[in-house]
N, C-alpha and C positions, 0 to 999 in steps of 0.2 A: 749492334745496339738492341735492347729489347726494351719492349713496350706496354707499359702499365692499362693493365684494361680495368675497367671501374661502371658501374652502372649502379642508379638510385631501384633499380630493378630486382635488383638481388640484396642477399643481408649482406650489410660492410663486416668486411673482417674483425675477428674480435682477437686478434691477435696482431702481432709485427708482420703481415704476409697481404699481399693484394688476393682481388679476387682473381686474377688475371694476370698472364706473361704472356706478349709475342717475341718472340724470339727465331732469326731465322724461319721466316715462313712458319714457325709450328706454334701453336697457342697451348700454355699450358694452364689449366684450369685448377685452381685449389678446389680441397672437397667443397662439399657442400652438404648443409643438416636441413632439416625440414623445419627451419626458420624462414616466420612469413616476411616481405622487405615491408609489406606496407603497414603492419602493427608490430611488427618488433617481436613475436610473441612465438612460440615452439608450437605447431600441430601436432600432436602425441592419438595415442589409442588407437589407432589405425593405420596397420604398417602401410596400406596401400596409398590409402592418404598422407604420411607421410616421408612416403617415396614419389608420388606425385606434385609435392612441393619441393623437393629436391631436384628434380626434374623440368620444373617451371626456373627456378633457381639457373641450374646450370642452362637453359635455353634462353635466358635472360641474357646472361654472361657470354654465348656466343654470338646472339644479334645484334650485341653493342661491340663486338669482334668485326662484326660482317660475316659471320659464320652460320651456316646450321648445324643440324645432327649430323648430318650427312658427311658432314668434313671431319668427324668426329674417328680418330684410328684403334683408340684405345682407351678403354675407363675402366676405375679400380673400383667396386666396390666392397663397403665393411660394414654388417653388419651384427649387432651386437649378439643373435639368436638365430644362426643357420635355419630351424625351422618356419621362419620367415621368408627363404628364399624364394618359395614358390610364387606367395603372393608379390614378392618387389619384382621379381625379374618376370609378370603378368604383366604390370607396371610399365618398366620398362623398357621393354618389348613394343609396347603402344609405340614409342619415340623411331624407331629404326626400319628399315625395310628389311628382313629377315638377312634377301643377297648381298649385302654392302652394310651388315652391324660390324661394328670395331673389335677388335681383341678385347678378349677384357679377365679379372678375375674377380671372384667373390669371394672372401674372407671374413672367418667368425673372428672377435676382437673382446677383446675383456672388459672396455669401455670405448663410449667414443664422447666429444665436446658435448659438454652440459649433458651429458648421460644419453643421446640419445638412441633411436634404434639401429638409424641406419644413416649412411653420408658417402658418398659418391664424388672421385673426380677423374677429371677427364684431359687428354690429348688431342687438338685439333690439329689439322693443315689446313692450311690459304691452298 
């Protein structure tokens, strides 16, 4: 059976797709844009600031899991301009203990939802 995760915490999906799957012990997380949940509104112009609300975003969505970072195995990130990499992954970096950060990759993309720069999801375990 899996199980629909949903929090007023993070932005509701703006498509057919939860913010959230448990399934068998793993939690899958859909991306996430640097859409604020409490104005509705896109934070732009600063990629760090904009990976920082992506990052509130996905930490929203795993404490309404019963999750932290920490459970976190794997995240994808895409961002619209590789030469932003430096600043997102300063970012988020903050979120993980360097020994125990998840797989991950980062990928340049031609566009991403409502154009923005960058959007991130993730794999947890219980």
């Amino acid at each position: 059976m899996k199980k629909i995760i949903s929090t007023s915490n993070a932005p509701a999906p703006i498509g057919p797709y939860n913010q959230a799957v448990f399934a068998g012990g793993t939690l899958y997380v859909s991306g996430q844009i640097p859409l604020n949940p409490e104005t509705g509104e896109l934070v732009s112009g600063d990629i760090a600031a904009e990976t920082k609300m992506v990052m509130q975003n996905l930490k929203a969505i795993l404490t309404e899991a019963g999750l932290t970072f920490e459970n976190v195995v794997k995240s994808s990130i895409f961002l619209s301009d590789m030469n932003s990499f430096a600043a997102v992954n300063e970012v988020y970096g903050t979120y993980f203990d360097e020994q125990t950060a998840p797989a991950r990759e980062t990928v340049e993309v031609a566009n991403l939802p409502k154009f923005v720069n960058v959007e991130i999801s993730m794999i947890a375990i219980k």
